[in-house]
N, C-alpha and C positions, 0 to 999 in steps of 0.2 A: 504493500500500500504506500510505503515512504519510500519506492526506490526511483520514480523520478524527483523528489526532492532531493535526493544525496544528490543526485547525478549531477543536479542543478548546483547544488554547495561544493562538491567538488572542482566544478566547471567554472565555475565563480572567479573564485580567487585568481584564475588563471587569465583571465579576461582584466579583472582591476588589475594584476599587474602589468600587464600591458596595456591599458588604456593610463595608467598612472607613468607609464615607461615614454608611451606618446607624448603627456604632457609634456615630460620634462626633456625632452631630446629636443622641444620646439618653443619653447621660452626660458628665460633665465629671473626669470622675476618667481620668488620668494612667494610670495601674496597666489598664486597661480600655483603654483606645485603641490602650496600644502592644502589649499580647496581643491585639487585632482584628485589628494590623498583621501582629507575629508568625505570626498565626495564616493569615493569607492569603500568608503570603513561605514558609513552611515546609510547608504542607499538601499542595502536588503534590511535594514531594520529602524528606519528612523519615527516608522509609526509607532514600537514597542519604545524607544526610550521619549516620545513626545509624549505620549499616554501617560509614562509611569510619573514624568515631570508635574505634567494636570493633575493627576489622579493623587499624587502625594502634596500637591500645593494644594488643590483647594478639598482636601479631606474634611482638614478640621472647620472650614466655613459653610461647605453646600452643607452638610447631613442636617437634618431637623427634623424634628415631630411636635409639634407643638398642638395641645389639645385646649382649646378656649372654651369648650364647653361639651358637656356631654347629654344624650337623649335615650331614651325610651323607643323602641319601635318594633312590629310587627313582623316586619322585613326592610330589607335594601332597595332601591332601585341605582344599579352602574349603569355607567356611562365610559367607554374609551378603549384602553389596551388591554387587547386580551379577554375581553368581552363582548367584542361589537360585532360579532360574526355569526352566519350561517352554516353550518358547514352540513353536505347533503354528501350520504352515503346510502349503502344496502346492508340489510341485515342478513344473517346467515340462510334467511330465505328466501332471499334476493326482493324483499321487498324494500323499496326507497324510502327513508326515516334520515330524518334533521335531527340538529344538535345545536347547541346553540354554544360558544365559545367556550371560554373558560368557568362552564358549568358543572361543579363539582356539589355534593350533600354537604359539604360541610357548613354552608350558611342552616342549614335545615337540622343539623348533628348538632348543631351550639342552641338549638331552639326556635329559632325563627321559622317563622308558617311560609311564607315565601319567598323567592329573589326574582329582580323585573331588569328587561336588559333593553338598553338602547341597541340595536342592529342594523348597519348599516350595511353590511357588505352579506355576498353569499360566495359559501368556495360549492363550487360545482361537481358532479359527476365525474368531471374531466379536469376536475383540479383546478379549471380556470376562477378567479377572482373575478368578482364584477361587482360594481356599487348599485347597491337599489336604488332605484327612481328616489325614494324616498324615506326616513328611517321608521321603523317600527320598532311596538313595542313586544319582548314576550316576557310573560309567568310562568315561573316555576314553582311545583309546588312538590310535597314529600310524596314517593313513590310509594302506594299504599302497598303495594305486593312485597316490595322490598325494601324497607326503610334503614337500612344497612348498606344497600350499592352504592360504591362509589360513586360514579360517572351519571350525572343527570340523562334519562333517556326522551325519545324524543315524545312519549306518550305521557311525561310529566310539564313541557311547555306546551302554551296555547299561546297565539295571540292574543292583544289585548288593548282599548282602544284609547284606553286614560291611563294615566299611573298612580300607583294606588300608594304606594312607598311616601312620606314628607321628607324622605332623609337621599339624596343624591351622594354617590363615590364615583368620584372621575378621576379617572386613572390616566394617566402619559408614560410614553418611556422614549427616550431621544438617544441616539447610538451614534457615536463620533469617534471617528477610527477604535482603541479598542474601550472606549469610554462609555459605559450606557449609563446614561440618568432618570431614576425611575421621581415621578410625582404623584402625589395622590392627595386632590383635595375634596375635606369632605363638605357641605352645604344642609341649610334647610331652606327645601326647596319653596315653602310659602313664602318667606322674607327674604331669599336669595342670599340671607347671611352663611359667610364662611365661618364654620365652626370648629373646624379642625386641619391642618395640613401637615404630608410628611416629604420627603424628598431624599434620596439615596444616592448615593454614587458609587461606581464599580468599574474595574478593571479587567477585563477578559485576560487568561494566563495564557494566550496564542502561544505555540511552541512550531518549530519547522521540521522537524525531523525528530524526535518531535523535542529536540532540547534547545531549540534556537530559533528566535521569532524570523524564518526568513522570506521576507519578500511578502510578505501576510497582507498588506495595504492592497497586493494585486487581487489579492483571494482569490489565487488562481488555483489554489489543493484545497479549496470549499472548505468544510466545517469540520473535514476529518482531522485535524491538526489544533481543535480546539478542547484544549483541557477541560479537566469535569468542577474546577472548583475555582471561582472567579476572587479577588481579593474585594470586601465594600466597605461601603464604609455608611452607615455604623455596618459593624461584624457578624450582627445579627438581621436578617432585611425585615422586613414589616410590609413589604410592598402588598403583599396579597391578603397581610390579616392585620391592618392598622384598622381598620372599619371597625373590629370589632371592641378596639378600646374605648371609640367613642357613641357607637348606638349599642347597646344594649338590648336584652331582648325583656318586650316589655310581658310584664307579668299579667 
């Protein structure tokens, strides 16, 4: 799986020093030579040391959770990453059933009688992505046959034509070279007041072979070169259960 990456790292070096050897056979100026040099010691990896320079400056300033108030509620209604999708499959009898995103029991395992998702998009039959004319809303509710399955099935969403939820989670996550920034703020949705907000930052461990970030900015060897355990910061994430510090499941 890594053996056209070596071939590439073997090959490498052999190319910068002769393109470094170019340089310097054809000017005599100082300033020139050692950006040829530069330019060949930093080119397969200057996204892994740009990242790690971000990622370690502003650690101690981006991370935040800050909770200004806390509520009572029945259920959620999300909005954004990781929830805002369709996705249409076959079940083992080849009949056609939806899903809806990052639809898991566990809002229903902590207590809550529902979850409502904004959806925007649908992944198709054919894998392809398309954006719906327009967004809708669906309910989920706890699977009476199984209230134990993990994975929400498609006979526990409906649509649905208002949102029942007061309490809105919208979620972001921004990916700059190996830097993802997750956001998640939470609202009530009658006063449009912000009641809670958290924000993360993280460093992907890209490796080339796989102990050397090389050439990763191309992402020409895709996602098989991506290590299993990201550095963030904070060290603990909260991205997918800060929701639940601040609504509550009401009694």
């Amino acid at each position: 799986m890594y053996l056209p990456i070596i071939i590439a790292m073997v090959l490498y070096p052999v190319l910068a020093v002769l393109f470094v050897r170019f340089v310097w056979k054809r000017t005599t100026k100082k300033h020139l030579r050692w950006l040829a040099i530069a330019l060949a010691v930093l080119l397969p990896s200057w996204d892994a040391l740009l990242s790690t320079i971000v990622y370690y400056t502003a650690c101690p300033f981006f991370a935040k959770a800050e909770i200004y108030e806390t509520a009572e509620t029945e259920g959620i209604y999300y909005e954004g990453y990781l929830r805002d999708s369709v996705y249409m499959g076959r079940s083992w009898y080849g009949q056609e059933v939806l899903r809806v995103g990052l639809t898991t029991n566990e809002d229903i395992k902590r207590g809550y009688k529902y979850m409502e998702f904004e959806v925007t998009r649908q992944h198709g039959l054919d894998d392809k992505v398309s954006t719906l004319p327009h967004p809708t809303v669906y309910r989920c509710i706890e699977d009476r046959k199984d209230p134990k399955h993990e994975w929400i099935t498609h006979e526990q969403c409906f649509l649905v034509e208002e949102i029942k939820s007061q309490y809105k989670v919208k979620t972001k996550y921004h990916e700059i070279l190996l830097i993802g920034m997750s956001f998640v703020n939470i609202y009530d949705r009658q006063t449009g007041r912000l009641i809670a907000e958290y924000r993360s930052i993280s460093k992907s461990p890209y490796a080339g072979a796989p102990f050397y970030p090389f050439f990763t900015w191309l992402n020409w060897h895709g996602d098989m070169v991506r290590a299993s355990h990201a550095a963030s910061c904070p060290e603990e994430s909260q991205f997918l259960t800060f929701q639940y510090d601040v609504l509550r499941v009401k009694k």
